[in-house]
N, C-alpha and C positions, 0 to 999 in steps of 0.2 A: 631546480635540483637535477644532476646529473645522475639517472638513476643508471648504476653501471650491476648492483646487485639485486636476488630475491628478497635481501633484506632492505634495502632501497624502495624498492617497489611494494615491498608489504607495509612502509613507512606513508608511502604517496601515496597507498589507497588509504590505509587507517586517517590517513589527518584529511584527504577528501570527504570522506564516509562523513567523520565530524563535524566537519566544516557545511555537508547538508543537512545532518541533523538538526544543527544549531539554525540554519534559513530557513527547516522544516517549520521550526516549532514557531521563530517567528510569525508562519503564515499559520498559527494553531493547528498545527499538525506535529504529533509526537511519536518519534520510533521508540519500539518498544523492545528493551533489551530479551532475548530471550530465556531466558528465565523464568521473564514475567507473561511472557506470552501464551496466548489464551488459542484452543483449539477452535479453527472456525471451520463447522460441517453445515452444509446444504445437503440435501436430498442423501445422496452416497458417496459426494467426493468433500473434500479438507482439505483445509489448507492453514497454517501456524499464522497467525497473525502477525504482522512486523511493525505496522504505525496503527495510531490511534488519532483520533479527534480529541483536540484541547481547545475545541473550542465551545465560547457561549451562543445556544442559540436562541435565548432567553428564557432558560429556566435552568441556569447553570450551568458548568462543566459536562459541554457531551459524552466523554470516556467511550463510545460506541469504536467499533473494531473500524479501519478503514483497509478497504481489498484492493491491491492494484488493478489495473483495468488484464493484464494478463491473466492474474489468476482468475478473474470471473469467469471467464472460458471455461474453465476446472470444473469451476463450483457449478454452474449451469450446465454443463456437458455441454458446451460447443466446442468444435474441434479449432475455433479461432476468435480472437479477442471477440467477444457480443462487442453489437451496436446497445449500448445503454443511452437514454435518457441523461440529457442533463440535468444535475439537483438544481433546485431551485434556487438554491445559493452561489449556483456556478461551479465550476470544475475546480479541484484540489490538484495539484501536482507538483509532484517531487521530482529531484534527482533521486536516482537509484540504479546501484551495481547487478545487473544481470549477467548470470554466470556464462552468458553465449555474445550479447551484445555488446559489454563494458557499460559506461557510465551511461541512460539512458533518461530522459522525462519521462514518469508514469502519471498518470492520472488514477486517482483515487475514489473511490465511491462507501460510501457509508455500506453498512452491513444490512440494514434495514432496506436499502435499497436494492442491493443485492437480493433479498429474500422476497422483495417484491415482484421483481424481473423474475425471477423461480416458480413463486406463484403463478404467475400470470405464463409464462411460458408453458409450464405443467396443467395449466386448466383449472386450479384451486382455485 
């Protein structure tokens, strides 16, 4: 497509966006419209949640919050992406529109995971 307008271009990012949505959830990962999104705090920083876990990890439907690997910096107070652990199940990653980068692969980490890195960084 020859994007010659803003309206062009807000066309090619809306049906991109889609189009990882849709390869998201195949990999059991689901974005979550904002709406429905749920406030995720750590210690004193937050962050809105965007994807979720659709997956089984046998004892049904996860539904747990998934944090891109940027935002964990936030939520842990490091001033750049942490070195996390890999899950046991292996790395999640998506595409995903960063308002500085464009279209980027992020890597995902369960919320639980998160809040363990927190622990364990904080001395709990």
């Amino acid at each position: 497509m020859n994007v010659t307008s803003l309206d062009d271009l807000n066309l090619v990012i809306s049906g991109r966006l889609a189009v990882n949505a849709k390869n998201a959830l195949e990999m059991g990962v689901q974005k979550v419209d904002e709406r429905e999104a749920r406030l995720i705090q750590i210690g004193s920083a937050a962050v809105m949640e965007r994807w979720r876990c659709a997956q089984s990890h046998g004892s049904g439907i996860c539904g747990q919050a998934l944090i891109p690997e940027p935002q964990t910096a936030q939520l842990l107070g490091e001033p750049q992406n942490p070195v996390m652990d890999e899950p046991a199940h292996g790395y999640l990653t998506v595409e995903d529109l960063d308002p500085v980068l464009g279209f980027v692969e992020v890597e995902l980490f369960h919320h639980r995971h998160v809040l363990a890195a927190y622990a364990e960084r904080s001395g709990r």
